[in-house]
C-alpha positions in Angstrom: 0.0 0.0 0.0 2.6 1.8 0.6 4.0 2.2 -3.0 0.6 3.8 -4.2 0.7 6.9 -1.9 3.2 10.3 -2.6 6.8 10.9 -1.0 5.0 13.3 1.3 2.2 11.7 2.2 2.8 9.6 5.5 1.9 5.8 4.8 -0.9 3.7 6.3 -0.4 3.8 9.9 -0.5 0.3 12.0 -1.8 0.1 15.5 1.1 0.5 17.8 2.6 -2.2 19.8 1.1 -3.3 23.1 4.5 -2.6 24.6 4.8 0.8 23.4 1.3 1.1 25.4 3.0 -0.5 28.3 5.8 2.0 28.2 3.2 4.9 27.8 1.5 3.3 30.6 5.0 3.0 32.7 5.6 6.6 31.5 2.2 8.0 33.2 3.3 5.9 36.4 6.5 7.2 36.6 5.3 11.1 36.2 2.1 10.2 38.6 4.6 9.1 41.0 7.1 12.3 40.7 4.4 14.7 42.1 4.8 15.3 45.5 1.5 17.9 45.6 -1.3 16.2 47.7 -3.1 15.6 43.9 -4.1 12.3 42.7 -1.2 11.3 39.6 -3.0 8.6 37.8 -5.2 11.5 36.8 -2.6 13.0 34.9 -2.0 9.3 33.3 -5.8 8.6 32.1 -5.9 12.2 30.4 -2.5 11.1 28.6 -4.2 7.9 27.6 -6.6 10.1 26.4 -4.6 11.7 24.2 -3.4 8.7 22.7 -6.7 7.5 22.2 -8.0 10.2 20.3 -4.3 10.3 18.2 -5.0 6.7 17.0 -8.5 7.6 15.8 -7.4 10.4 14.1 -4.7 8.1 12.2 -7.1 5.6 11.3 -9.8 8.0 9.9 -6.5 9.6 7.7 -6.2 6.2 6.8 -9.9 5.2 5.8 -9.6 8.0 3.5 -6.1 7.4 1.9 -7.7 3.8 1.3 -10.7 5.0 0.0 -8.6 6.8 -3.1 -6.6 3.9 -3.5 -10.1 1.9 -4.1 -11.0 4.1 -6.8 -7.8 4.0 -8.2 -7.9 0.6 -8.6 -11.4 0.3 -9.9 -10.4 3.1 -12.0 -7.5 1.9 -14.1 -9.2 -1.6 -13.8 -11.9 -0.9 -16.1 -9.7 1.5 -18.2 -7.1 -1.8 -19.0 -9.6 -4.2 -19.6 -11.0 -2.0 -21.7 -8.0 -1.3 -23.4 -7.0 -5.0 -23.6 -10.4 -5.9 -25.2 -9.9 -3.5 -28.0 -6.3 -4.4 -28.7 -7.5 -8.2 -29.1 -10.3 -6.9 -31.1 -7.9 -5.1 -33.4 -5.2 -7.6 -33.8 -7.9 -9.6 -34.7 -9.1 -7.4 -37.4 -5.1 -6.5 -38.4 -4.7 -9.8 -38.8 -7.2 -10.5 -41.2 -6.6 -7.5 -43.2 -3.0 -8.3 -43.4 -3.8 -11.6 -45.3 -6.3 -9.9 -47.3 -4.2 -7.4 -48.3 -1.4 -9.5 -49.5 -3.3 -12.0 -51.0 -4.7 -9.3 -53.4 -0.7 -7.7 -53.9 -0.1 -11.7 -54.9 -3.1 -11.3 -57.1 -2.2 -7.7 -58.8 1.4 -9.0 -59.5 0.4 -12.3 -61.3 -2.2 -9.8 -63.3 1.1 -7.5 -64.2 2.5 -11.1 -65.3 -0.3 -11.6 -67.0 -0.7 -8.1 -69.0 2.9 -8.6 -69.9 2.5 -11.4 -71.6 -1.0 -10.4 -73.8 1.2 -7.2 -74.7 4.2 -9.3 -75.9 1.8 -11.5 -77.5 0.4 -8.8 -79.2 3.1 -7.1 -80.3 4.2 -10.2 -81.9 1.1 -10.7 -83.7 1.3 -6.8 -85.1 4.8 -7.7 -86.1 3.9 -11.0 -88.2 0.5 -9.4 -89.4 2.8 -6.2 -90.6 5.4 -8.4 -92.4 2.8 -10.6 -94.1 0.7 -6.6 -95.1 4.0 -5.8 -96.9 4.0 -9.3 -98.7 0.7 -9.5 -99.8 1.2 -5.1 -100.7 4.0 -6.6 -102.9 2.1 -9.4 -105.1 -0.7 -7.1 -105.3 1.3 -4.5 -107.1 2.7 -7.3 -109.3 -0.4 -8.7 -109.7 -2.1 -5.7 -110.5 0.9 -4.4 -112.7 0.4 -7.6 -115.0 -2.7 -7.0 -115.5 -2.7 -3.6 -116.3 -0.1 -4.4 -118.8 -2.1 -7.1 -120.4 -5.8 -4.7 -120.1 -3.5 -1.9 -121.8 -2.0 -4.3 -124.5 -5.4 -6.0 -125.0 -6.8 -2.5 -125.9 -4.6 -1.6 -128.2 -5.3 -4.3 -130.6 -9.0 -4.2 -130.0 -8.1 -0.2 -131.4 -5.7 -1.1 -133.9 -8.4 -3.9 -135.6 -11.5 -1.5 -135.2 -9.2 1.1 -137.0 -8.4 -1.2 -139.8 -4.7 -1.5 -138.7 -4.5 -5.4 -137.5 -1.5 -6.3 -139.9 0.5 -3.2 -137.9 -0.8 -4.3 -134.8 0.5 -8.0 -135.7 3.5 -6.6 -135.9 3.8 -5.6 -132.6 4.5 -7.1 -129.1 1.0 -7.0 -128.3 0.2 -9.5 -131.0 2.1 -12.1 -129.2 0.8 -10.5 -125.5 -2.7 -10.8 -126.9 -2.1 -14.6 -128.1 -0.6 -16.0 -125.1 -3.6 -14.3 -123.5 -5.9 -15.9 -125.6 -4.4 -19.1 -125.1 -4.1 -19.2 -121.2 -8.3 -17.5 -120.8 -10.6 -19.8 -119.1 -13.5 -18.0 -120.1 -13.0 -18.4 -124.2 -14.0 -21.5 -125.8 -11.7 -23.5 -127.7 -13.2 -22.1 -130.9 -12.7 -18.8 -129.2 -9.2 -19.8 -129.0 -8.8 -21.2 -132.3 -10.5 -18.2 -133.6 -8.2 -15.9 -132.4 -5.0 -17.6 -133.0 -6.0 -17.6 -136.8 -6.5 -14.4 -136.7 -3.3 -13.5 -135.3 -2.1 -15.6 -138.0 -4.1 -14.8 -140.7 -3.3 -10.5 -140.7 -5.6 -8.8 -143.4 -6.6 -11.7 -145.2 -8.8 -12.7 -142.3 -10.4 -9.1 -142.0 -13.9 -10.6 -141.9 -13.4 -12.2 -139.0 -11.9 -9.3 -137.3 -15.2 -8.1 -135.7 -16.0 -11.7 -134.0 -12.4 -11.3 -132.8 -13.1 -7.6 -131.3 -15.6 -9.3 -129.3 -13.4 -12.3 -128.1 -10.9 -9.5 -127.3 -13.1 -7.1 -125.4 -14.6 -10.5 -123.5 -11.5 -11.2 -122.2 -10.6 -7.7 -121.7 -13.9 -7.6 -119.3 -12.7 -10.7 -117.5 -9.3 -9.3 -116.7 -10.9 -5.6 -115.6 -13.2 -8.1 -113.3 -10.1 -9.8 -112.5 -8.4 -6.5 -111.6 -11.3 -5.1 -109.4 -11.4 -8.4 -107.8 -8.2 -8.4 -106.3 -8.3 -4.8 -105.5 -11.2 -5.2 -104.0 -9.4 -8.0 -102.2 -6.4 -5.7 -101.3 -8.2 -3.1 -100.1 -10.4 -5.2 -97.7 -7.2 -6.6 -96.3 -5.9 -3.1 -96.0 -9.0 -2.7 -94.2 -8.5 -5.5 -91.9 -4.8 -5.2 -91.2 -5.8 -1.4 -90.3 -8.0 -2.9 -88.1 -6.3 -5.3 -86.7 -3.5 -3.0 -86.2 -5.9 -1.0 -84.3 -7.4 -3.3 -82.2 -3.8 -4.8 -81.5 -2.9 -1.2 -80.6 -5.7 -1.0 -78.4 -4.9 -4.2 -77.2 -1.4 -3.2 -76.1 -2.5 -0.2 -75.0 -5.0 -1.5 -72.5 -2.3 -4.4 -71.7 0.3 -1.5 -70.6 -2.3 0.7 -68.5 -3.6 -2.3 -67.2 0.7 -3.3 -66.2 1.2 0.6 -64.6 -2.3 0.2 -62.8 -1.7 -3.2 -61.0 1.9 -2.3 -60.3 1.1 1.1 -58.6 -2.0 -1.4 -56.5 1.0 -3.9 -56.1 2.6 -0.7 -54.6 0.6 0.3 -52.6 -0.6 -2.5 -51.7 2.8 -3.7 -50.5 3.0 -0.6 -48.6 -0.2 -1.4 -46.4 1.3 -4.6 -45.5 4.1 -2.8 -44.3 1.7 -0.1 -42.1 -0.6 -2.4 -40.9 1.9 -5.2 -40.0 3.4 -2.3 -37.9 0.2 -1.5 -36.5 -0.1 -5.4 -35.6 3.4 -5.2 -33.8 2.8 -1.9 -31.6 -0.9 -3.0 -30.9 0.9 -6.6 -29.7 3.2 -4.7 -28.0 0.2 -2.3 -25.8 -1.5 -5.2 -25.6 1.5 -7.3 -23.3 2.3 -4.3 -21.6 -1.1 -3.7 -20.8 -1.7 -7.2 -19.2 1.2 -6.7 -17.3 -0.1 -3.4 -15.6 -3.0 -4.8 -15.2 -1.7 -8.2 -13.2 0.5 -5.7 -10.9 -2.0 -3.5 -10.4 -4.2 -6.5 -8.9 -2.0 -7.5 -7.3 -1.2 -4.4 -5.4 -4.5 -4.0 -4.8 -5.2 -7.4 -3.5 -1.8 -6.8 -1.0 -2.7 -3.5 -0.4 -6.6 -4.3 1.2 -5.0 -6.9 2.9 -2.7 -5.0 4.8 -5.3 -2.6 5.4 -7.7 -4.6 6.7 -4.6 -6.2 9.2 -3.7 -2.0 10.0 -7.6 -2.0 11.0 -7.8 -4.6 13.1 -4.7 -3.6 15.4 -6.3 -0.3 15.6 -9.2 -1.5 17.0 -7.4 -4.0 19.2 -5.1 -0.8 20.3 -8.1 1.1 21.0 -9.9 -1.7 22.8 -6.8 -1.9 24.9 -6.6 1.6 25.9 -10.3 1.9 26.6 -9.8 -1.0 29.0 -7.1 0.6 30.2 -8.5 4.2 31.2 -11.5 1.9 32.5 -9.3 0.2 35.1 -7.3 3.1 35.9 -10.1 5.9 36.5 -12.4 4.0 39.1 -12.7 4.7 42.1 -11.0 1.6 43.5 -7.9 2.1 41.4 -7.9 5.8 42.7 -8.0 4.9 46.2 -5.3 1.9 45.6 -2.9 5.1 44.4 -3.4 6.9 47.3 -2.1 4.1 49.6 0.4 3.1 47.4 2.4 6.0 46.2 3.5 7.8 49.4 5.3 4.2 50.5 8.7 4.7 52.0 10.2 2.0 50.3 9.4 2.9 47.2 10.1 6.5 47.4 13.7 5.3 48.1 13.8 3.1 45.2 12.1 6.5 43.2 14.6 8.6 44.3 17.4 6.3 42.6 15.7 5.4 39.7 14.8 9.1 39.3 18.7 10.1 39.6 19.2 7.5 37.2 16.1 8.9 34.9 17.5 13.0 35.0 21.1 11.6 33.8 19.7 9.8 30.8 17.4 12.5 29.8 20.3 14.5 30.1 21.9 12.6 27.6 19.2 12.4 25.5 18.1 15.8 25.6 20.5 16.4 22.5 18.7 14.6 20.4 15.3 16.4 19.9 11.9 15.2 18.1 13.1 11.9 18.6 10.2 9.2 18.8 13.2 6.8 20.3 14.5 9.0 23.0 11.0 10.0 24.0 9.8 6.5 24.2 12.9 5.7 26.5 12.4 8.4 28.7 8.8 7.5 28.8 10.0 4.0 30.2 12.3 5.3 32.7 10.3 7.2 34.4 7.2 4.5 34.6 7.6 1.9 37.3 6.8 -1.2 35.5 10.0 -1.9 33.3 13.1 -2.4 34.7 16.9 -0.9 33.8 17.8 -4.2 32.2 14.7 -4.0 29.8 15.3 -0.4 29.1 18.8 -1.1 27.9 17.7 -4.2 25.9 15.3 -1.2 24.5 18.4 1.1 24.1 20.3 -2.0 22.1 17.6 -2.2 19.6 16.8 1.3 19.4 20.9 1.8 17.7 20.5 -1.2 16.0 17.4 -0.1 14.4 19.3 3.4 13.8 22.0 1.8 12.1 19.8 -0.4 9.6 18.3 2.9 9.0 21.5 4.6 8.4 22.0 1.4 6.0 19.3 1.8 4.3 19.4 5.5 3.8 23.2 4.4 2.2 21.8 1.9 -0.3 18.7 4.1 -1.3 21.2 7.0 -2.1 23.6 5.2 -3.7 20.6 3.6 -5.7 18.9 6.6 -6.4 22.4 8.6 -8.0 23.2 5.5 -10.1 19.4 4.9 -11.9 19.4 8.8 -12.0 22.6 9.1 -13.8 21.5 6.1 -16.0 18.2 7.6 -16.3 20.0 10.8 -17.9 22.4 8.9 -19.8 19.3 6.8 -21.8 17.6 10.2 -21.8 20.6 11.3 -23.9 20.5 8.8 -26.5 17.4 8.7 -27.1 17.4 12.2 -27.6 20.5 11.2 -30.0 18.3 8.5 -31.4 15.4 11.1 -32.1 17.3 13.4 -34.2 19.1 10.4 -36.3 15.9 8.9 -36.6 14.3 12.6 -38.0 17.8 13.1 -40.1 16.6 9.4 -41.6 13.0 10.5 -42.2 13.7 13.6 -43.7 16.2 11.7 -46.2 13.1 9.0 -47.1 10.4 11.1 -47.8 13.4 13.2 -50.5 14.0 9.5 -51.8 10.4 9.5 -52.0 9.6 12.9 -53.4 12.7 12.1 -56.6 11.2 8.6 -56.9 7.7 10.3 -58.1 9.3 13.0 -60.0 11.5 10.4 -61.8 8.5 7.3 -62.0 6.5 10.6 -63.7 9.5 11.2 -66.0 10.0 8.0 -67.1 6.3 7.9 -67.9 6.0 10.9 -69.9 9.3 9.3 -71.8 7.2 6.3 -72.6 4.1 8.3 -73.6 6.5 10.3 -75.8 8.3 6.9 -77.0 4.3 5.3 -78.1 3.7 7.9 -79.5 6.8 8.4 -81.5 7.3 5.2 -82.8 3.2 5.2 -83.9 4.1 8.4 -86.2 7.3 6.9 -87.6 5.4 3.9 -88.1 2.4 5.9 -90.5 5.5 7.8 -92.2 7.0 4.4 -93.6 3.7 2.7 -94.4 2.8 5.7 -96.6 6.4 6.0 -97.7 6.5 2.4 -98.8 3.2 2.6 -100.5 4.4 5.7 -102.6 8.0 3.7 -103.4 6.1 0.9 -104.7 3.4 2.9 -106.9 6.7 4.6 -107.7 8.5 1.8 -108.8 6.0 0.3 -110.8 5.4 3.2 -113.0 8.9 3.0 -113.6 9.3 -0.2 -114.7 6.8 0.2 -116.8 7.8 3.1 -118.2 11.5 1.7 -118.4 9.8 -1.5 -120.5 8.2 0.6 -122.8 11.1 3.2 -123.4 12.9 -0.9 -124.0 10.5 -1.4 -126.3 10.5 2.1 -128.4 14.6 1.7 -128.7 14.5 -2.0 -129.9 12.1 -1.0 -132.3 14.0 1.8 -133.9 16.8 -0.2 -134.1 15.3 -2.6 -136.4 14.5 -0.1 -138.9 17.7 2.3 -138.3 20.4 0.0 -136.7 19.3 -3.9 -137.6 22.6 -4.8 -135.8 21.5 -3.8 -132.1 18.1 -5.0 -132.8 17.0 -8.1 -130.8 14.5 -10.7 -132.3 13.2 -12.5 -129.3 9.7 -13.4 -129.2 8.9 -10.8 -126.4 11.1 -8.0 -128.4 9.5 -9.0 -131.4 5.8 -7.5 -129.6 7.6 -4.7 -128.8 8.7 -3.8 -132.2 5.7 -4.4 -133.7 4.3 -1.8 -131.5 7.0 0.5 -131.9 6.6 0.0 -136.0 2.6 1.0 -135.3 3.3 3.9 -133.7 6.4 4.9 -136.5 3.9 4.3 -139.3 1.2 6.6 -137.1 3.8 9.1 -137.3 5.5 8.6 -140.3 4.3 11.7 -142.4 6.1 13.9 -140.0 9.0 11.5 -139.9 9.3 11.6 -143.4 12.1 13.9 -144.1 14.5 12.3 -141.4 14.6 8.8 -143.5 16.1 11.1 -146.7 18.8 12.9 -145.4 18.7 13.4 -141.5 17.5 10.1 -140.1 20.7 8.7 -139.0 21.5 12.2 -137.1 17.9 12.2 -135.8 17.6 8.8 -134.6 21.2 9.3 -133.0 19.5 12.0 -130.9 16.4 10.5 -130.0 18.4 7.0 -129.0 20.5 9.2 -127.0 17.8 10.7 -125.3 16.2 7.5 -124.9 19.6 6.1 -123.2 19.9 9.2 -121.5 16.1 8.3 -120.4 16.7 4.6 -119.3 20.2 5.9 -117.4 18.1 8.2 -115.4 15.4 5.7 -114.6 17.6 3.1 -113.6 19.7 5.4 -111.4 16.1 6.9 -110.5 15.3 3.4 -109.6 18.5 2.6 -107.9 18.0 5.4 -105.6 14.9 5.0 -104.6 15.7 1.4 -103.7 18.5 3.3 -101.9 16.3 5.4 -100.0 13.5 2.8 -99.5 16.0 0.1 -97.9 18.0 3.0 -95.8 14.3 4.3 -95.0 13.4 0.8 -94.4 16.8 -0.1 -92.0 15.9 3.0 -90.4 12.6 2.7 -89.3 13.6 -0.9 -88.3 16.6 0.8 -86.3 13.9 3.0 -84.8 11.6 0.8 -83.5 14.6 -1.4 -82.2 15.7 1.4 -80.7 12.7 2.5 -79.4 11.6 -1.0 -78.2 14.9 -1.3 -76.3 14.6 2.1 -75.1 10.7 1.5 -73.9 11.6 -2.0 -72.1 14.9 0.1 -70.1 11.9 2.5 -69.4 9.5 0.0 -68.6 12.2 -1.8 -66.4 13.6 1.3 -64.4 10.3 2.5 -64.0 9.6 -0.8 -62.1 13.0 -0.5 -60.5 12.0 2.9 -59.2 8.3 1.4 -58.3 9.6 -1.2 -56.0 12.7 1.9 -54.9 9.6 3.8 -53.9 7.5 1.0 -52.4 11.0 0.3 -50.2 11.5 4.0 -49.5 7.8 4.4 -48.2 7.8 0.8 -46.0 11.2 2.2 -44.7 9.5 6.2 -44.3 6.7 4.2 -41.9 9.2 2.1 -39.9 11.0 4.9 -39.4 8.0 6.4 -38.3 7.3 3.7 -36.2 10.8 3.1 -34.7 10.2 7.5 -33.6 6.9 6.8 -32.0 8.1 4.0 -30.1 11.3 6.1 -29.2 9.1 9.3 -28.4 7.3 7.0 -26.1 10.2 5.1 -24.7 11.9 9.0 -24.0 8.8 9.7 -22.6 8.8 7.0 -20.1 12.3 7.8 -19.4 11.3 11.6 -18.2 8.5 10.1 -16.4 10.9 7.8 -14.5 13.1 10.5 -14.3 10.7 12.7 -12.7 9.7 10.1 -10.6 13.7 9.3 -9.5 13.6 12.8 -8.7 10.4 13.3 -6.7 11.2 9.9 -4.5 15.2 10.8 -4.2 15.7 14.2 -4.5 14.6 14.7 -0.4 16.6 12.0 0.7 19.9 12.8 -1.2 19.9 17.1 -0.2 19.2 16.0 3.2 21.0 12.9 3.6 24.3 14.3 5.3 21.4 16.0 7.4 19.9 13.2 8.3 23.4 11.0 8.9 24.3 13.3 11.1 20.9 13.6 13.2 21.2 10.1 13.4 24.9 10.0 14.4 23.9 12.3 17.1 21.3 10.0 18.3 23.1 7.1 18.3 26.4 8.9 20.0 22.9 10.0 22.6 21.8 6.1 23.0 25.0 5.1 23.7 25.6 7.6 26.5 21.9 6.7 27.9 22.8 3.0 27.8 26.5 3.3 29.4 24.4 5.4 32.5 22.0 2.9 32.5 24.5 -0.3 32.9 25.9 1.9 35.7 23.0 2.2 38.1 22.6 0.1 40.9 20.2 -2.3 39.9 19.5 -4.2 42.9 17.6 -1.0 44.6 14.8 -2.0 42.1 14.1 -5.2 44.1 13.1 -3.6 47.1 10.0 -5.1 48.3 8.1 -2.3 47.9 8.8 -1.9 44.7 7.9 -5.0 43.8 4.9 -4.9 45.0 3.9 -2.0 43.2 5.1 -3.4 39.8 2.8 -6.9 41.4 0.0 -4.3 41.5 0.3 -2.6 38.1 0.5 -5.9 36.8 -2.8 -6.8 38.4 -4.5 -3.9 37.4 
């Protein structure tokens, strides 16, 4: 009970020995039987009995009401820690739970990133082969359509040339044997068709008749070839169509795979970083949770001790009080006052007075040094009552100096305990002060981690934003690029065939050495010979004197045509492959560059997720150091308010109590020199016999 009430507040008192009532008791005798006025003494004895009496009831009603706080302190902080326990259980509970929650849904948002990283790749692939097989089917289309654009353009001239009366020119020509092989190879002319027109071919102007039935083979297998041409171009452009919109989707489809990537791994983020607050939470609230249990097991148990001892105190009280009541009882009748009377003036034992009352004024002399002393009073109390002897009084003295010097011992220890956990005290205070400030250096350098983290995550964003984006354009630049080189290049080849065909054909006529007669040159010259007989009134005068200058000019210029188209051509295959290697270097580069950003970005991700876990431990780690300085002051404080008193007045109080035992010893020494046997007077004795009785 005792450790529950202030340094200044006087502990729980316990009833007082039956000795010490004894000695007051001896001590009322003793001054009773000092007076030599014609009053009764033992009146002065019950009024000091009195006293005492009402004393003790004062101490237990200060009591009572000590105890009475301590009750409600008890009940008090009782109810406040089982409360607290019960919502600490409640809330690990609930931590608990959300903890496994939480990271079963991080475990869940990282195999989704998994996931969404592998639909991208597989998408990207797809785009890749589906772009690939775009420019391969772009490529047999513009053959395709080339050839028969060729044939529709050589199948109109001789359906022209035979409805203009020209077909032995036109048989002339490269178109005659274009047109034959066409014929040939047609699936939708009969074999009369067939044989129809191959006579014809044959035939020249002698078969004129016929030439109208072969006008109409002609223009029938013109019309399937135009059919055949808008059929595949209708083809090309519905795959156009779809690989746009495949591309598209695919580009959605990536798209959607990489928001969904940088949405799951920020939840994985942040998800992480709940785990790392709540498990905290889980640790501290464990922590309260222990430390309130203990409190709360001390405090019962103080509580338990402390009514215990009380109700002990209460009972010697009242036994005390019973006592003295009894006492004053048997001491204020009449009997008792008329027993005095006889007894008190006795010769005897005013002889045996008189010594023990030399013997009494030495001791008090000695122990009138020592003043407010509860020892030296109570030994002066039982030297001058009748009912304790010297020997008893010196036992007294003994265990008075040995009780001084346990104090003194204690007052040693307590001091020497009280500088050490104070200097300990103020050397944990210091470090944790010394903690706080590294701890708020730490902080301060997480949260900067965490502030260029974002800023950088954001950057590297933005550069892959930029990069999409980029590569998107580049790619629409080379599709339309490539589409204008291969419209490009097939109007060149065709236009470098037919220059082929003009030169071989004026070399027949003006240089029959350079001419070639295969079968394909041979359609060329014809055609070449068509369109020289077309012109040949204006030609005229360049066969009789300038032809061979004229046609050196124009076959130069033809040359000087072809050279240009072929470098023309050479150089855009140049450009188109350098264009080609470049756009390939650029997407390489920009895939690699995409994937480093895609990969730092998740480098910087977990960086942050780390910087923010560490940013709340550190947080963490300062409350629990806050608290645990806090405690420290309290303790401190506490050092302070229980030592402080005892260490300024502890030489005091060492020298007080040097005094008193320097007084004792004096006392004790006079004592072992009085004459002892003057106490066994019979007188005396019977005095004592009587006090006894009474």
């Amino acid at each position: 009970a005792q450790g529950f009430v202030s340094a200044d507040t006087p502990p729980i008192l316990s009833a007082a020995p039956l000795s010490a009532m004894l000695y007051k008791f001896g001590c009322a005798i003793a001054a009773a039987s000092s007076q030599q006025t014609s009053a009764n003494p033992i009146r002065r004895v019950v009024s000091l009995l009195q006293g005492l009496e009402e004393k003790v009831k004062a101490e237990g009603e200060k009591a009572e009401k000590l105890y009475a706080k301590f009750q409600c302190y008890c009940q008090s902080n009782e109810g406040k820690l089982d409360a607290s326990i019960e919502e600490a259980l409640t809330a690990i509970d609930r931590l608990t739970h959300d903890i496994e929650s939480t990271k079963a849904a991080e475990t869940q948002a990282r195999a989704a990133v998994k996931q969404s990283k592998e639909d991208r790749a597989a998408a990207q692939d797809a785009l890749e082969k589906s772009e690939k097989m775009r420019a391969k089917e772009a490529a047999q289309f513009a053959s395709d359509s080339g050839d028969l654009k060729a044939n529709l353009e050589a199948l109109t001239s001789a359906v022209t040339a035979i409805e203009k009366g020209m077909s032995s020119a036109f048989l002339q020509t490269d178109g005659a044997s274009t047109v034959s092989r066409l014929a040939q190879y047609s699936t939708v002319l009969t074999d009369e068709d067939k044989q129809a027109v191959a006579s014809f071919l044959q035939g020249g102007e002698g078969y004129a008749p016929a030439s109208g039935q072969i006008v109409g083979i002609l223009k029938q297998m013109g019309d399937e070839m135009k059919a055949s041409l808008n059929e595949i171009t209708t083809s090309e452009n519905e795959a156009i169509a779809s690989y746009n919109g495949m591309v598209s989707a695919k580009n959605k489809e990536i798209a959607a795979s990489t928001a969904a990537i940088e949405e799951q791994s920020a939840r994985a983020g942040d998800l992480a970083v709940e785990v790392a607050t709540k498990t905290g939470d889980l640790k501290e609230t464990k922590a309260t949770l222990a430390a309130d249990k203990g409190f709360l097991a001390g405090l019962k148990d103080d509580c338990a001790k402390t009514a215990k001892e009380q109700e002990e105190a209460k009972k010697t009280r009242g036994e005390e009080l019973v006592a003295i009541a009894d006492t004053i009882k048997m001491l204020n009748s009449d009997e008792a006052l008329e027993l005095f009377k006889k007894t008190l003036p006795s010769p005897s034992l005013l002889q045996v007075k008189t010594t023990r009352s030399e013997v009494t004024q030495r001791v008090v002399a000695a122990l009138q040094s020592v003043k407010h002393s509860p020892r030296a009073d109570l030994i002066m109390m039982a030297l001058r009552g009748k009912k304790e002897g010297f020997e008893k009084v010196a036992a007294l003295v003994d265990k008075m100096m040995a009780s001084l010097k346990e104090e003194q011992k204690d007052d040693d220890e307590k001091v020497a305990f009280c500088k050490a956990e104070i200097d300990k005290a103020e050397d944990e205070g210091k470090e944790l002060k010394n903690k706080l400030h590294s701890t708020a250096t730490r902080i301060s350098a997480a949260e900067d981690t965490i502030s260029t983290t974002k800023s950088e995550i954001a950057a590297l964003d933005e550069s892959i934003k930029e990069l999409d984006a980029a590569v998107e354009q580049a790619t629409a630049m080379r599709k339309e690029e490539h589409e204008d080189y291969t419209e490009e290049a097939a109007d060149n080849n065709a236009a470098l065939q037919l220059l082929g065909m003009a030169k071989n054909r004026l070399n027949k006529f003006y240089h029959p050495k350079d001419h070639k007669e295969p079968e394909q040159e041979e359609e060329e010259e014809s055609f070449v010979q068509i369109r020289s007989h077309r012109d040949a009134p204006e030609a005229a005068p360049e066969v009789q004197g300038h032809s061979k200058s004229d046609t050196g000019g124009v076959l130069g210029l033809m040359d000087m045509l072809i050279q240009d188209l072929k470098k023309e051509m050479q150089e855009n295959e140049f450009v188109e492959k350098n264009a080609q290697e470049d756009y390939e270097t650029l997407v390489a580069d920009s895939k690699a560059k995409r994937a480093a950003d895609a990969s730092a970005r998740s480098e910087k991700k977990g960086t942050l997720a780390e910087a923010e876990a560490e940013l709340l431990d550190l947080k963490s780690k300062q409350r629990d150091t806050m608290s645990s300085a806090e405690g420290n002051a309290e303790y401190l404080a506490q050092l302070h308010g229980n030592c402080d008193w005892n260490m300024e007045n502890y030489d005091a109080r060492k020298s007080a109590r040097a005094e008193e035992l320097e007084s004792l010893k004096k006392a004790k020494d006079i004592i072992n020199g009085a004459d002892f046997s003057l106490l066994q007077t019979r007188s005396g004795a019977t005095l004592l016999n009587k006090a006894r009785r009474a």
